[in-house]
Structures are given as structure tokens and as C-alpha cells.
C-alpha positions in Angstrom: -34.7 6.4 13.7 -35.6 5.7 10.3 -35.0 9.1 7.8 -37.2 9.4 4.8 -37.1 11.7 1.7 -39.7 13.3 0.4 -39.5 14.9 -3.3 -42.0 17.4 -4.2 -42.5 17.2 -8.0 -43.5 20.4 -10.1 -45.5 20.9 -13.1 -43.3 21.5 -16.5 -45.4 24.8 -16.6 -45.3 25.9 -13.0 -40.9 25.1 -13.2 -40.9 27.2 -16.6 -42.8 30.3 -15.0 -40.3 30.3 -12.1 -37.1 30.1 -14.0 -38.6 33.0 -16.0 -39.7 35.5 -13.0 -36.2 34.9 -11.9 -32.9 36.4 -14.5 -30.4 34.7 -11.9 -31.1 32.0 -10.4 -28.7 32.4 -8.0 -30.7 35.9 -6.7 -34.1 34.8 -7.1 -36.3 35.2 -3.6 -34.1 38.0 -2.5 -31.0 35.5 -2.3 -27.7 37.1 -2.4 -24.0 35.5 -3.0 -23.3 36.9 0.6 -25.9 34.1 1.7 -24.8 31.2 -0.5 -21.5 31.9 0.7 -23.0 31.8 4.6 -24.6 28.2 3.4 -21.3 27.1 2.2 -19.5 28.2 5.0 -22.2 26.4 7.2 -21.2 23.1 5.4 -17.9 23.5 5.8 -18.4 23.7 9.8 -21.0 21.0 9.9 -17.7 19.1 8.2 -15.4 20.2 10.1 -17.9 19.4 13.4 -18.6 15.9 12.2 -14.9 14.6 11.8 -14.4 16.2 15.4 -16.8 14.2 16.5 -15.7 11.1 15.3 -12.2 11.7 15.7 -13.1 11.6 19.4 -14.9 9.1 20.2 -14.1 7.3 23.0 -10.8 5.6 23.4 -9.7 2.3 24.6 -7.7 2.0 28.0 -4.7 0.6 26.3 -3.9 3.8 24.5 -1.4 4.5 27.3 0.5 1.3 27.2 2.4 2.6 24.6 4.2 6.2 23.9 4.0 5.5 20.3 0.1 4.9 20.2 -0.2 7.7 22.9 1.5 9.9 20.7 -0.1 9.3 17.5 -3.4 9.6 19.1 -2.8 12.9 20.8 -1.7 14.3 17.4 -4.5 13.2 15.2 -7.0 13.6 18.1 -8.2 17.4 19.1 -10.1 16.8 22.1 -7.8 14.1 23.9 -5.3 16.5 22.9 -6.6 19.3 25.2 -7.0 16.8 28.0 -4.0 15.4 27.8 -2.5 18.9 27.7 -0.8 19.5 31.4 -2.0 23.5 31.0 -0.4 25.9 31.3 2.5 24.6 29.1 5.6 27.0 29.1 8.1 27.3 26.1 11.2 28.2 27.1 14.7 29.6 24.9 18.1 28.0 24.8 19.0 29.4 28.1 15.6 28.9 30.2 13.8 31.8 29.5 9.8 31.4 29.4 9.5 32.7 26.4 5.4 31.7 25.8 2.9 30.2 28.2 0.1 28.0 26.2 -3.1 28.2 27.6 -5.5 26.8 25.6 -6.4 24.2 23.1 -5.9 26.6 19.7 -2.2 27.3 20.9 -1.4 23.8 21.8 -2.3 22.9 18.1 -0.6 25.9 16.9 2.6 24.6 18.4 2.4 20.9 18.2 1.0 20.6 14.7 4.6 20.7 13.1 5.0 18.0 14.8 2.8 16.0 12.0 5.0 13.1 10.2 4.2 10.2 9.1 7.0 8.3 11.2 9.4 8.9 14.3 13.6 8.0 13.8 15.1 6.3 17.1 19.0 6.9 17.5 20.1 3.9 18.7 23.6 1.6 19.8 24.0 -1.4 17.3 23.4 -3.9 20.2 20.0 -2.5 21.5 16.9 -4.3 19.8 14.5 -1.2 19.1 11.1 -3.4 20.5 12.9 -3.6 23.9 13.8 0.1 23.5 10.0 1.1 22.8 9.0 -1.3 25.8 10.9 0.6 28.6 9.1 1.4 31.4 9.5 5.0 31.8 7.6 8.3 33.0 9.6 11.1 30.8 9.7 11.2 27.0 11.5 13.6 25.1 10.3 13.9 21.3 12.8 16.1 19.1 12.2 17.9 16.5 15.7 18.4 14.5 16.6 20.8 11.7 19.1 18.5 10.3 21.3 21.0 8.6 22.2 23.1 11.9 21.1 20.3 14.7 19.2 22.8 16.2 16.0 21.2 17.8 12.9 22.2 19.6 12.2 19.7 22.4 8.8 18.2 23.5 8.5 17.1 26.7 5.9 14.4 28.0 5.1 12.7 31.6 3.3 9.9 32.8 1.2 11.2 35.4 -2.0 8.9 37.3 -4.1 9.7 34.3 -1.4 8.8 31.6 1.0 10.6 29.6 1.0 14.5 29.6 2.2 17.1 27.2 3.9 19.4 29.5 6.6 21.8 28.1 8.4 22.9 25.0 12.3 23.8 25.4 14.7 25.2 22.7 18.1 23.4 22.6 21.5 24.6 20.8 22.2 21.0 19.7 20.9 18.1 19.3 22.5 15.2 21.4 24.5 12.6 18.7 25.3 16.3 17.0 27.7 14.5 14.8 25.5 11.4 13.5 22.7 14.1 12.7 25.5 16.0 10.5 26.6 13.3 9.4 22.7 11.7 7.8 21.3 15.3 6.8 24.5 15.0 4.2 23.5 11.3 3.2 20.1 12.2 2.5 20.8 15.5 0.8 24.2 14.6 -1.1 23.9 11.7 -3.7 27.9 11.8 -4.1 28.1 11.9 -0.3 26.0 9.5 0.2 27.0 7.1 -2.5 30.4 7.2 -1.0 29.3 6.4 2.7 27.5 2.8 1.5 29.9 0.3 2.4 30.8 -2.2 -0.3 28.1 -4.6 0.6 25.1 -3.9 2.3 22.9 -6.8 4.1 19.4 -6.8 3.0 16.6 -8.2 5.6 13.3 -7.4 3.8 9.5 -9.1 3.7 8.7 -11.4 0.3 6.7 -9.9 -2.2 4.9 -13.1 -2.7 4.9 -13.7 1.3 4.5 -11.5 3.9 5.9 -13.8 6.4 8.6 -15.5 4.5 11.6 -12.7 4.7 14.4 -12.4 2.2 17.5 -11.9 3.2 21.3 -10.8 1.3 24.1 -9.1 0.2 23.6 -6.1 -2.5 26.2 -3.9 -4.1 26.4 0.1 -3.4 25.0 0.5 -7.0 21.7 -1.6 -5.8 21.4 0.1 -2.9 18.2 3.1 -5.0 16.4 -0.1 -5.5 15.5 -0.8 -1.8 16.3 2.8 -0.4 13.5 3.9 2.5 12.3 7.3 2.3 14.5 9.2 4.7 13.8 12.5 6.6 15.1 15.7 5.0 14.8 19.1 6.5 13.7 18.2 9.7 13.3 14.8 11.8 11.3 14.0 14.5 13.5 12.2 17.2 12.5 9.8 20.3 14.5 9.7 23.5 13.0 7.4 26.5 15.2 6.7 29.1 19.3 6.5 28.6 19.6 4.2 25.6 22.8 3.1 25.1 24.7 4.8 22.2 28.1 3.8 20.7 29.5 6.0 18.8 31.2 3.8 16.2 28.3 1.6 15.7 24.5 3.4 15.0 21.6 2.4 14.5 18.4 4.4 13.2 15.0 3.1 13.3 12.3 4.3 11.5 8.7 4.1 13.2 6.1 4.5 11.3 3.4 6.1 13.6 0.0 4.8 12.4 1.4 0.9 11.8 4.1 0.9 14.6 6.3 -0.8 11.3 10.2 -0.5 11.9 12.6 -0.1 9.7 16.1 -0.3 11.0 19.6 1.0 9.0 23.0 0.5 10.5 26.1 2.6 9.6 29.3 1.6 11.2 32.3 3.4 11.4 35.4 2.6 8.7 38.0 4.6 10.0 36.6 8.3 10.8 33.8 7.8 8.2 30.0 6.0 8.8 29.3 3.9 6.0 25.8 2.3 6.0 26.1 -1.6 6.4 22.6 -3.5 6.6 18.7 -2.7 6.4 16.3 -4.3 7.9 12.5 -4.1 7.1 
């Protein structure tokens, strides 16, 4: 349907005579701030409507195939959200109690939306490639989210069910599982000194060309080069995924960094050198 404007143009005389009869604009024909406010406010829903709207439109098939797009849709998405929303969704403490029940779509975003990050950290044993890892073919999904400084985490559970994967429960949990890693990176992302003294004395570099994005660099930098290439890495809190029983050796760790909108990895490993991790390669 074609839309056409039409522009109504006054005399100089007529447009002086009404910005005379009329002191304030902003009140002339009876109009009050109350009702430019209401026209504002009307925008701003029309706005918020419109990205609604387009933020769900209809979805491809394949957005199951994968947790990670699955998950990054139904946090960015309100209305597949809701329906993927297994209602009603308890929250339960430390020791099982339902502490909440969630029966609508305004408390599910109320209690999912700190969930918002730009990228999900895998805990991972040296030996297990991450892709495989994201590949498994599983129907539970635990996503963590960790207060590094105590290990405390709220856990988010999710289930493939016939119509796909299903938010459906939140549990509180004393600590998170790998406890000691978690201490361990929330004090070499927080402590320069700390962290300066956990980098081992060379550290293996895997990263794209700048001039090439498929020719890949690879080599050995010093601890003191190490701020050059640095990833940004979670502080506070960290969201955590757990599918399936990864393997997990406690000497040898790997964390990957998912980035959710790109699916991108980046991969550190920390090895043990006597009782202390020190971090021994990056890959990007």
C-alpha cells in the first residue's frame, strides 16, 4: 500500500495571527503538559510494540539444534520466551524449599533477565574439544549463574521436551561444582599481582591474522605480553554451561568462552605447577 504525505501550507499572515492568540504554544487549543506527556508516553509504547513485533517474528526450525542458539534466542526473544516457558516454574532454596512459583511472562523476565551477558564460560578437562562438547546430544541443561567471590550460584534448569527445549525451574545451590577453579579465576581476574604470578613463563598464542582472517598466528609470549592479547574475562558473576558429564581433570582446565550472538570461542588453559594453576595457552 503506497503512503503519501500531504502538507498543508499556511499563509505568513494566518501563521502570525495564531502564534499570537496563543502565549504558549505548548497550551494553545486547551493543550496541557499532562497531554503531551500522554503523546509521548504513546510513542514510547508504539516503540516498545514495534521491536516486540519484530523481535518475534517467526523463527526457523533449526533454532533447537543447538542450546546455544536456543538460549540466546529465548533471552532476546519475549514471546518465544513465554512459550518456551514450561509454566508454572518453581524456585526453590539451597535445601528444596519452593520458595516462588512463576506464573507468567512478566516474572519469567523478571528472573531470567540477569541472565543477560554477552558470552557463556564452559569448565572443561584439557583433552575435551569444546565443539564436541556443545554437540552432545542431550535433554537436560544446566546454565549457572556464579558469584565468583563466594561460588554461590543460582541454577537454571532447561529440558528438551517434543516441542524443544523448555525453561523449567530455578534452584539455589551452596557451591558451585569445580568450587576451587572458580576461587581460584575470580582472584586472577580481580588481582593483577595474583594474576601476574599464576601466568606461566610462556604462554602459547593461537590467534586469527589481522591482515587474514583465515591465516592463524601462532607462538610463544612472555608473562609481561600477556595485557596485549588478554580476553575480557567475567568479573562479579559468570554465566556457566553444564550439558551432560564433561570430563574434568582437576590438574589440567580448560575455560571456553562462547560468545552468544557469534557462537565465537575463545579457549584459555591453566595447568597445575605444583598446588598452583598457572595459565599456559590461548586460543582464539
Amino acid at each position: 500500500m503506497e503512503i503519501r504525505q500531504y502538507f498543508v501550507v499556511l499563509p505568513l499572515a494566518l501563521f502570525a495571527v495564531l502564534l499570537l492568540s496563543c502565549k504558549d504554544v505548548k497550551q494553545c487549543d486547551g493543550a496541557s503538559n499532562s497531554d503531551e506527556m500522554e503523546v509521548d508516553d504513546d510513542q514510547e509504547a508504539e516503540s516498545d510494540t514495534l521491536v516486540y513485533e519484530v523481535s518475534d517474528a517467526p523463527l526457523p526450525e533449526a533454532v533447537d539444534e543447538s542450546f546455544l542458539d536456543f538460549f540466546y534466542t529465548f533471552l532476546n526473544r519475549k514471546g518465544f520466551q513465554s512459550e518456551r516457558t514450561a509454566y508454572p516454574v518453581e524456585v526453590k532454596s539451597r535445601d528444596g524449599q519452593v520458595k516462588e512459583v512463576l506464573n507468567n511472562g512478566r516474572s519469567v523476565r523478571e528472573a531470567v533477565g540477569s541472565l543477560h551477558n554477552d558470552y557463556i564460560v564452559m569448565i572443561l578437562d584439557e583433552n575435551q574439544d569444546p565443539y564436541d562438547y556443545l554437540a552432545l546430544q542431550v535433554d537436560h541443561v544446566e546454565v549457572k549463574k556464579v558469584t565468583l567471590h563466594t561460588g554461590l550460584c543460582h541454577s537454571y534448569s532447561f529440558d528438551r521436551r517434543q516441542d524443544g527445549w523448555m525453561f523449567t525451574g530455578i534452584h539455589e545451590e551452596g557451591g558451585a561444582e569445580k568450587a576451587a577453579f572458580v576461587s581460584f579465576l575470580n582472584h586472577f581476574v580481580t588481582d593483577s599481582i595474583y594474576r601476574d604470578d599464576h601466568l606461566a613463563d610462556e604462554i602459547f598464542l593461537t590467534i586469527p591474522s589481522d591482515e587474514d582472517d583465515m591465516e592463524v598466528i601462532d607462538g610463544n609470549i612472555s608473562p609481561d605480553q600477556w595485557s596485549v592479547f588478554a580476553p575480557e574475562m567475567p568479573h562479579d558473576t559468570m554465566l556457566l554451561l553444564e550439558m551432560g558429564n564433561a570430563a574434568f581433570d582437576d590438574n589440567s582446565v580448560k575455560m571456553v568462552k562462547c560468545d552468544l550472538a557469534s557462537s565465537m570461542l575463545e579457549v584459555l588453559t591453566f595447568k597445575k605447577e605444583g598446588d598452583e594453576w598457572k595459565l599456559v595457552r590461548y586460543e582464539e
